[in-house]
py3Dmol code that shows the C-alpha trace and the ligand (Angstrom):
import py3Dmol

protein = """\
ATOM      1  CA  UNK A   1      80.031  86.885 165.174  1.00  0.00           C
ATOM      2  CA  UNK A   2      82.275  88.089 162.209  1.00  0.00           C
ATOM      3  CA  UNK A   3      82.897  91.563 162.004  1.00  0.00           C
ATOM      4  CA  UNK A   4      84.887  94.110 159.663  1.00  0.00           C
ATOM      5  CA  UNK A   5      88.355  96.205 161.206  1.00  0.00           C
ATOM      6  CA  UNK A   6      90.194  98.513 159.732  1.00  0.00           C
ATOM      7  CA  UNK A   7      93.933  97.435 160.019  1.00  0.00           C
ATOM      8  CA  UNK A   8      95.571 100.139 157.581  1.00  0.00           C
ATOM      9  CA  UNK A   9      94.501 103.369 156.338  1.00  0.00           C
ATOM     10  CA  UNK A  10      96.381 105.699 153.184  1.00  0.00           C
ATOM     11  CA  UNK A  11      96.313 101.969 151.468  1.00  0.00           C
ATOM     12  CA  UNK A  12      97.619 103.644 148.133  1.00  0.00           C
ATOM     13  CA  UNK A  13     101.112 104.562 149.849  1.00  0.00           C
ATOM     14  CA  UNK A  14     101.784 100.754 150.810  1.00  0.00           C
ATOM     15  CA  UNK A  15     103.720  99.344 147.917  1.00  0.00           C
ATOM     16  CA  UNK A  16     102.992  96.748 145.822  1.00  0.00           C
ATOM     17  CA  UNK A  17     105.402  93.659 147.157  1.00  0.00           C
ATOM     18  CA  UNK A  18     105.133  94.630 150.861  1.00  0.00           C
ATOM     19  CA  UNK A  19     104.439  92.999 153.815  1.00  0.00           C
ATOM     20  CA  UNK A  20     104.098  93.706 157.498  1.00  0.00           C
ATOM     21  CA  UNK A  21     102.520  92.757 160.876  1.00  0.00           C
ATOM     22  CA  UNK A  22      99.443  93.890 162.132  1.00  0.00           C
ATOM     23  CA  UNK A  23      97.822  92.059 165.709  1.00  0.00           C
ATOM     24  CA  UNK A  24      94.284  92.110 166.035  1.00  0.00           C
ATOM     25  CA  UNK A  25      92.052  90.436 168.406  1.00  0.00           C
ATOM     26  CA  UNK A  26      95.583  88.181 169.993  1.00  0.00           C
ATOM     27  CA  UNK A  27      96.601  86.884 166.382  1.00  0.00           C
ATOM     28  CA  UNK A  28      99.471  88.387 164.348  1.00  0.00           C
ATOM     29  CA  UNK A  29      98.265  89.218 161.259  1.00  0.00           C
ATOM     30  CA  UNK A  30     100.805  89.519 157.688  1.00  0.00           C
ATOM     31  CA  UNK A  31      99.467  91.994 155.488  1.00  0.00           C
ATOM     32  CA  UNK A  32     100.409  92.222 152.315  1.00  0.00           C
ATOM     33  CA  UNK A  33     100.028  93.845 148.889  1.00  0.00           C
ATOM     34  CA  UNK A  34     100.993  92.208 145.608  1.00  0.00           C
ATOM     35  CA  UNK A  35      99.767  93.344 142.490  1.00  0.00           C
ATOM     36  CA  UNK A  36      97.831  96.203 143.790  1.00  0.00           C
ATOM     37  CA  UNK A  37      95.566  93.520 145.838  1.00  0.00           C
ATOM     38  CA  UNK A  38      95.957  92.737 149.647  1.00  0.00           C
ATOM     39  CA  UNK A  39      95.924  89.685 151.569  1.00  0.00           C
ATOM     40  CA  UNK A  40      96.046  89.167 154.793  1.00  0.00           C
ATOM     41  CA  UNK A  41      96.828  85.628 156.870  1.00  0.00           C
ATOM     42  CA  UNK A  42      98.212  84.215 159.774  1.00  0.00           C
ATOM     43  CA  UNK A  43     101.999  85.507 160.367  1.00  0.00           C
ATOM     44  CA  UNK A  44     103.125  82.723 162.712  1.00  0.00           C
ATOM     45  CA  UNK A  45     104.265  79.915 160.219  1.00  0.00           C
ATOM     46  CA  UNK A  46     102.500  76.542 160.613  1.00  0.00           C
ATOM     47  CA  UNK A  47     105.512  74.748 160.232  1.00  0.00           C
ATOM     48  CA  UNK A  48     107.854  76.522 163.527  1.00  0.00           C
ATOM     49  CA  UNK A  49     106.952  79.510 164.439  1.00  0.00           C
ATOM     50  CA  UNK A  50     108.684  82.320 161.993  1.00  0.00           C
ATOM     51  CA  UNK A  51     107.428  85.260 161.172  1.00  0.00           C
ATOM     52  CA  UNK A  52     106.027  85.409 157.528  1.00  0.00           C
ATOM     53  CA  UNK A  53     106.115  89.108 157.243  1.00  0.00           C
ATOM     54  CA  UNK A  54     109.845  88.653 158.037  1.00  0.00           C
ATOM     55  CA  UNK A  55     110.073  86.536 154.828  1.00  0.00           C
ATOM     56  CA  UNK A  56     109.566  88.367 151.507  1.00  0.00           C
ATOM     57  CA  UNK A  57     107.453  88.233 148.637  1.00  0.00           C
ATOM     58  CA  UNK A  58     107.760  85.804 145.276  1.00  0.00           C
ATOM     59  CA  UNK A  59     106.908  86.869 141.796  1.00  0.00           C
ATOM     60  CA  UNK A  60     104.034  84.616 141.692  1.00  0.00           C
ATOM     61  CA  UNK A  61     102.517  85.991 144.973  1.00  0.00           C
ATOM     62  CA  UNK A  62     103.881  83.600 147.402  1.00  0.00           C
ATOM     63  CA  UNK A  63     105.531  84.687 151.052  1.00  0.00           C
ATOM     64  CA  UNK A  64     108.373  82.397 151.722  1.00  0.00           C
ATOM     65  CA  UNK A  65     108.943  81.980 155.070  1.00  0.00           C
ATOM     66  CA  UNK A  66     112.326  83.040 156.132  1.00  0.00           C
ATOM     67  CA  UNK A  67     113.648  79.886 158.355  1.00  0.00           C
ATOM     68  CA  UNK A  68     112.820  76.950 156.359  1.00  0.00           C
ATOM     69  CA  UNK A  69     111.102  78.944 152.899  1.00  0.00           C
ATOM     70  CA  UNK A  70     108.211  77.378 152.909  1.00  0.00           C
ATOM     71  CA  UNK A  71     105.922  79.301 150.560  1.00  0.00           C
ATOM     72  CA  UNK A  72     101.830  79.994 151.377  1.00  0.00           C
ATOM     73  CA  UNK A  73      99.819  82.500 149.072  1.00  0.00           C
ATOM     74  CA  UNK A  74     100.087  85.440 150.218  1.00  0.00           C
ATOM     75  CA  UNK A  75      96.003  85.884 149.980  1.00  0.00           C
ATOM     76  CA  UNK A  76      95.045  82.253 150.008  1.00  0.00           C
ATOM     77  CA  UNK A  77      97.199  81.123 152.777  1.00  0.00           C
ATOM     78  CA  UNK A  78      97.636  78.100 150.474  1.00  0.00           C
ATOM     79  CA  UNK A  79     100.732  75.781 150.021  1.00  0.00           C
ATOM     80  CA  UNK A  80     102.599  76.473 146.649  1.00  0.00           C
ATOM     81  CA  UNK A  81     101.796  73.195 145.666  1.00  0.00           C
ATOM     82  CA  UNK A  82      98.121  73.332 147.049  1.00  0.00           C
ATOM     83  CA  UNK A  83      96.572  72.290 149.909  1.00  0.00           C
ATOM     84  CA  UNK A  84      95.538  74.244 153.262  1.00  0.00           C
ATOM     85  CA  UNK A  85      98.501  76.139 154.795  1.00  0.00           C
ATOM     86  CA  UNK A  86      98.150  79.507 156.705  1.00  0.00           C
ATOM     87  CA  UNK A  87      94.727  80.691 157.679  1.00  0.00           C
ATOM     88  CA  UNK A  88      93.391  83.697 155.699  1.00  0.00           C
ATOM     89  CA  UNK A  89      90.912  86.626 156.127  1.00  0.00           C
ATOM     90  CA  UNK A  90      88.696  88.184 153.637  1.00  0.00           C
ATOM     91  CA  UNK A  91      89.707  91.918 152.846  1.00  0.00           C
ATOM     92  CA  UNK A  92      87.755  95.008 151.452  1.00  0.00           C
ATOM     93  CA  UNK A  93      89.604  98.190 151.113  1.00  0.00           C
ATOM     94  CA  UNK A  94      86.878 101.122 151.131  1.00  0.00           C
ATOM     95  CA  UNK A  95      87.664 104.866 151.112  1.00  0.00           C
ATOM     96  CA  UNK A  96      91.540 104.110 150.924  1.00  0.00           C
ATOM     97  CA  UNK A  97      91.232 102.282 154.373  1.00  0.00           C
ATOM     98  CA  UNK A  98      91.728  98.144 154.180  1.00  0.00           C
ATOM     99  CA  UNK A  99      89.389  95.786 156.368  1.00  0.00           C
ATOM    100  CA  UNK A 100      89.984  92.266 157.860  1.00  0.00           C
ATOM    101  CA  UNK A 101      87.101  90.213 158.486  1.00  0.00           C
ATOM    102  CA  UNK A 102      87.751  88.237 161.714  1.00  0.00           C
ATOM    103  CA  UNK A 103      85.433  86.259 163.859  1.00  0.00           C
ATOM    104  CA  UNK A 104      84.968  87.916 167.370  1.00  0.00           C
ATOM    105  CA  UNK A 105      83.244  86.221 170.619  1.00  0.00           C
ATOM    106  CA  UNK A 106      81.551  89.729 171.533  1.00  0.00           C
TER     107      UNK A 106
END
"""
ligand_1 = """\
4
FES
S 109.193 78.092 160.244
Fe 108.313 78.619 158.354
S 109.032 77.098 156.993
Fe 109.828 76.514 158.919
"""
view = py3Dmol.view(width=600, height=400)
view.addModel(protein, "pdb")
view.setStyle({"model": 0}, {"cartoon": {"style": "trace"}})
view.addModel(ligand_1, "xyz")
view.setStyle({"model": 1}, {"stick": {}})
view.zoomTo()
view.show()
């Protein structure tokens, strides 16, 4: 079952080019806003381990990773060259509040 939660509230304070960890459900979550859209994916780098939130943000939208700089869209997930990377969420922001859709056993 796949339900919506609110993982950041005031949304219009977070600044464009920011990123940060939120944990929901057991996963660590990077959220992050970039051109006045959010994304959120997995923090935990594919590749070993680091956290993406720790990384920062390109001017094309990408988070490089801060041990090895791999990049993955920061909404996507994606690889900069394509291809599957991190895992992503669908967002809504509503009433200045942002949502994660995430997949729940409940
Ligand atoms: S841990 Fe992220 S690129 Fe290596």
């Amino acid at each position: 079952m796949e339900n919506w939660y609110k993982i950041a509230q005031e949304v219009q304070n977070i600044k464009n080019g920011d990123s940060f960890e939120v944990e929901l459900l057991g996963i660590r979550l990077c959220v992050s806003k970039f051109k006045d859209e959010f994304g959120v994916i997995d923090n935990v780098c594919l590749h070993k381990g680091a956290l993406l939130s720790k990384g920062f943000l390109t001017k094309d939208g990408f988070l490089e990773c801060p041990l090895h700089r791999w990049n993955f869209h920061f909404k996507s997930g994606c690889f900069f060259h394509g291809g599957e990377g991190q895992k992503a969420y669908p967002t809504k922001v509503e009433n200045q509040s942002l949502y994660v859709l995430m997949e729940t056993d409940l």
